[in-house]
N, C-alpha and C positions, 0 to 999 in steps of 0.2 A: 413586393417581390413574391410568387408565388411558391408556396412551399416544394422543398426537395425532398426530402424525408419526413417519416415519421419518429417522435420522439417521445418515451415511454415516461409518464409522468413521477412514477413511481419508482426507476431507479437514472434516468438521464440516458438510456440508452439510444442512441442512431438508428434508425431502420429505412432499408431503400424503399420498401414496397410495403401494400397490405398483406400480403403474403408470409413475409417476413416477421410483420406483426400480429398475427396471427401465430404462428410459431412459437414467438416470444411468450405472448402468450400463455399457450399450452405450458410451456417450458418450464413459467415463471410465476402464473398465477396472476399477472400483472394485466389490468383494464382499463387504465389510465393513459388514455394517446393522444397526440392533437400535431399537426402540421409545423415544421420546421423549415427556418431559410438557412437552416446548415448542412450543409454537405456531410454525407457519410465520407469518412475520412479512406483515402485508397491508397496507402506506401506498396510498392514493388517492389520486391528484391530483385537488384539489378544482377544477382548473380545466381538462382534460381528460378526469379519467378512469382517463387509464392506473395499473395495481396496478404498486406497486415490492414487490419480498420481500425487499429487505435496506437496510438504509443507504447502502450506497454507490452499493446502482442510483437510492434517490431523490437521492443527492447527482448523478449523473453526468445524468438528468432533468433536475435545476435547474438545469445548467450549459449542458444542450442549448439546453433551453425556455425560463428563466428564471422557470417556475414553482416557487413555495416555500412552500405552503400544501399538507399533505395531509391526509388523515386517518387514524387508525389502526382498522383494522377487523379486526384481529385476531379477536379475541373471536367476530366475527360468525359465523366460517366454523370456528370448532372446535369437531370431532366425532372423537369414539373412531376411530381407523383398527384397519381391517379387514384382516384378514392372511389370511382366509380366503376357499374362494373362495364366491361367493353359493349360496346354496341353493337361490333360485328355477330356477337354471340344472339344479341336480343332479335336483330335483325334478321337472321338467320331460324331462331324458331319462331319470329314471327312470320317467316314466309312459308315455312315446314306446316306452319297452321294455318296458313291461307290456301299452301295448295290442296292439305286432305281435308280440306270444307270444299273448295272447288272440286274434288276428284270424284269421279260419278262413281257409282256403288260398284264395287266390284275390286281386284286385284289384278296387277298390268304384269307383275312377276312372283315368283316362287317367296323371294323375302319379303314383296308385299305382304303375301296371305300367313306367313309364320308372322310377322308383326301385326297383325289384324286379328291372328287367330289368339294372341298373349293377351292384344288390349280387352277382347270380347271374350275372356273364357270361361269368366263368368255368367253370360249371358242367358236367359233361358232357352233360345232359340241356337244355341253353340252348335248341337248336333245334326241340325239340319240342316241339307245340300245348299250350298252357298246361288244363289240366282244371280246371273250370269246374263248380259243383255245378248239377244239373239244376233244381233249386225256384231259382236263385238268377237274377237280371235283368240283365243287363248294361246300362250306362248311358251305354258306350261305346263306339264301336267298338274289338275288336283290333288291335293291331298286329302288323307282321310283325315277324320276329326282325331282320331287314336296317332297319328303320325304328326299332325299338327300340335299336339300335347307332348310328345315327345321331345318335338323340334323346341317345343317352347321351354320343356323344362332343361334342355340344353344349353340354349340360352341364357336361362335365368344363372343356371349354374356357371358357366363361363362370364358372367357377370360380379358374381360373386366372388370365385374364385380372382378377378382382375380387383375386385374390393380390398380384399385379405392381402394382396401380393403390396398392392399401395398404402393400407396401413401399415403394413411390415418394414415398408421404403421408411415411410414418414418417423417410424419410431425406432428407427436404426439412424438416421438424421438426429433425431433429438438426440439420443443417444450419445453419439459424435461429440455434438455442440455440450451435453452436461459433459463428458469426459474434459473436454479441451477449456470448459471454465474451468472445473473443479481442477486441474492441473495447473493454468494459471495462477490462480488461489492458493497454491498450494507453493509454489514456486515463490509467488510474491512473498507469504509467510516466512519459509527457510531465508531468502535473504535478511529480511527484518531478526528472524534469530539469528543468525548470524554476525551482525554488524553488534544488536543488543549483548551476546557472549565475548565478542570482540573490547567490547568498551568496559565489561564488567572484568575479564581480564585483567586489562591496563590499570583499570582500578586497586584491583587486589595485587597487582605485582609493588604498586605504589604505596600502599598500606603497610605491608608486606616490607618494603626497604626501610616505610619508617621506623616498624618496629625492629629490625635487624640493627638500625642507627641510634634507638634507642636501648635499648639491651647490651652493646654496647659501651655506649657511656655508663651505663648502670656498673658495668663488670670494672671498668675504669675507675669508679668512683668505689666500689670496695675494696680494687686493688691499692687504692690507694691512703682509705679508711684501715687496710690493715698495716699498710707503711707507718702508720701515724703513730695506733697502738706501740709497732713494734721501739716507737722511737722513747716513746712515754716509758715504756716498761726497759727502757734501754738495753732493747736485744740490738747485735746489731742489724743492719738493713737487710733484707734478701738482696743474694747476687743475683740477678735475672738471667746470666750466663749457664749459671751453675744449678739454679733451678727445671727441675725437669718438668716439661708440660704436660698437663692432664690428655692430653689428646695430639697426634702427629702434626708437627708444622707443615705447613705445605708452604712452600716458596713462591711467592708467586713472581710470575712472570712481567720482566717489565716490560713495559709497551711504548712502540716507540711513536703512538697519538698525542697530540697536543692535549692540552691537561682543557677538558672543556670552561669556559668562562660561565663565570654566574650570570641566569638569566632572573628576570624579572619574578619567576616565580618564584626562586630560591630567596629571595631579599624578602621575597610577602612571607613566607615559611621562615626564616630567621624573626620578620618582625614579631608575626604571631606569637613562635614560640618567648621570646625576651616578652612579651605581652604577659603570656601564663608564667615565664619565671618569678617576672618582679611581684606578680598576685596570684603566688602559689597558695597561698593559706585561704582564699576566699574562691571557690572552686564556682560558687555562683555569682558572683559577680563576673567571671573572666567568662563563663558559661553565656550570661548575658552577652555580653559585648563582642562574641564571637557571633550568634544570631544575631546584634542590630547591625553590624559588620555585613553579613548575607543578608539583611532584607536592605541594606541600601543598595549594596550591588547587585543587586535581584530587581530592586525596582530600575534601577539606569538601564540595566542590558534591557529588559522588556518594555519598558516605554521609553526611547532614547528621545521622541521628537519631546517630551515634556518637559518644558522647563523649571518646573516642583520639583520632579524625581533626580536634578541630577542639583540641585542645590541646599546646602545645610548649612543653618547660623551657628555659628561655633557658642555663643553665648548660651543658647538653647537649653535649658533646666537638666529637660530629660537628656539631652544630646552629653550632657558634662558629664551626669551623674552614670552614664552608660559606659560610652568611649572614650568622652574628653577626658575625663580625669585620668585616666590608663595610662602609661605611657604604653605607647604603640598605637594606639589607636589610628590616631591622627595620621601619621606613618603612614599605615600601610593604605589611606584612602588615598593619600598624597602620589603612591604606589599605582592604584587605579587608574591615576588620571586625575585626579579633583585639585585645582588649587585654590590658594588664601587671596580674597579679592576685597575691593571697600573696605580696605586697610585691615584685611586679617580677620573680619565679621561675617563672612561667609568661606564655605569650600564650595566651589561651582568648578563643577565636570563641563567646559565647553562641547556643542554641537558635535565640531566637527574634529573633536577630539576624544570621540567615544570609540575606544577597540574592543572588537568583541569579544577577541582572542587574549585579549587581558583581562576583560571581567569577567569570563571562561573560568581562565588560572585562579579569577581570585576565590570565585564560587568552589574549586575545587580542592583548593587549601582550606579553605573556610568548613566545608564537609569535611577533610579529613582532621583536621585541628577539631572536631566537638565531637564526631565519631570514633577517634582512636584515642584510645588509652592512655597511648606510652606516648603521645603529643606533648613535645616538651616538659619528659620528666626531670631533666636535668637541665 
């Protein structure tokens, strides 16, 4: 199939024409180009107009306009590209040079001899009276050599001047096209921060509740460490009626939502924490087994078709001396998805029993249970 575009080696970009690639180019520094059988990409907006050529200029369109209907016209506009230059052009000075070889000496009009007088003005013989065949008619007056130099440098300069207006075009064009990347680029960035601020968020409100839940029971466990005292030293007990609070009660308001049910994450976050309760005194061991915990389910979620990464012998030295022995351990891969197979000698996570949105949750207990503090101080 003969090539449709050009495509820029250096960063994968489409181009209809050498034109285009040429531009690109200038644009981009880029010199790496070679023929393509893919189609420059052409969506329509069916409700403007405007041509997008790639997905993400129709995505960053829809988000401008909130137009989301295009059409694909691909098809419509693919034709062999041409790498050569047109022939009508070649053929055309080659007959412009056939006929002033054939053209007998002399000038047949006024723009003959201003074009004669530019090419020759150099000449040593410039200044003197042009020879003219006797049978032959002039149809115009001559000019002088002084008027011929004028006309020429008119020319030149209206020439020039048409140079200057076309590079002005061309680099108002670039111009355009650097603006309208650099904006893409720029667009595409603020969404990635934004979804990235979004998630770190979620995060820290989730941190943030542990330790509220922690702190907590901390307050609970003194209040009730000074109950103890008060009973040993046989005061009697605080009334909690009659006790006045450090700070304004607020009421809070009951709600008439169902009481939500524990999901699967809460059960991995119960186990973990009884995990660090029952081996509160060995802060490195529960530290371990919190990371062998993340690199198993680290390794399942990213290589699922493997069947190593989703299988462990419970017998396993290292395996015991990590998580087996722990109580919780077991738990919470049981949690994951892993069950006891070949009579209890293995945990294997089957296939097609791999959720992503569970080994998500458990990565993301897993991170907060070795990153936060107040994880399971009580």
């Amino acid at each position: 199939m003969a090539g449709v575009s050009l495509q820029c080696g250096d960063c994968g970009t489409l181009l209809r024409s050498v034109e285009e690639a040429q531009e690109h180019a200038e644009l981009t520094k880029h010199s790496n180009f070679s023929e393509s059988t893919e189609a420059v990409l052409n969506l329509v907006c069916s409700s403007c107009g405007k041509p997008c050529r790639s997905k993400t200029e129709s995505e960053l369109h829809t988000k401008r306009t909130g137009h989301t209907e295009f059409t694909d016209k691909t098809l419509e506009a693919v034709k062999p590209i041409s790498l050569e230059v047109a022939k009508g052009d070649a053929d055309m000075e080659e007959a412009d040079g056939a006929s002033s070889s054939n053209q007998p000496e002399g000038n047949v009009s006024l723009e003959d001899a201003v074009n004669w007088a530019v090419e020759h003005e150099d000449d040593a013989d410039i200044e003197e009276m042009p020879k003219v065949p006797v049978n032959r008619k002039t149809e115009a007056p001559s000019l002088s050599p002084e008027e011929v130099k004028i006309k020429a440098q008119e020319l030149r300069e209206r020439a020039r001047k048409k140079k200057e207006e076309e590079d002005k075009r061309m680099e108002r064009e670039r111009e355009k096209e650097r603006i309208r990347v650099s904006k893409e680029l720029l667009e595409a960035k603020r969404i990635e921060e934004e979804n990235e601020r979004k998630r770190l968020l979620a995060f820290r409100k989730a941190e943030k509740e542990e330790e509220r839940r922690a702190r907590e029971k901390i307050r609970q466990k003194l209040e009730e460490d000074k109950a103890e005292r008060r009973r040993k030293l046989g005061l009697p007990p605080v009334d909690p009626d009659s006790a006045k609070p450090s700070t304004p009660v607020v009421e809070e308001k009951k709600s008439s939502l169902p009481v939500r049910p524990a999901t699967k994450a809460d059960h991995m976050r119960d186990c973990l924490r009884s995990l660090k309760q029952n081996h509160k005194d060995d802060e490195a061991k529960v530290k371990t087994a919190f990371n062998t915990l993340l690199t198993y389910v680290k390794n399942a979620a990213v290589n699922p078709n493997e069947e190593k990464f989703r299988k462990i012998r419970l017998t396993n030295a290292t395996f015991q001396a990590r998580v087996g022995a722990l109580k919780g351990g077991v738990e919470f891969l049981e949690l994951c998805g892993f069950e006891k197979v070949e009579g209890g000698e293995f945990l294997f996570l089957p296939r097609d029993k791999v959720d992503m949105a569970v080994l998500s949750s458990a990565g993301t207990e897993l991170n907060s249970a070795i990153n936060n503090p107040f994880f399971g101080v009580l």
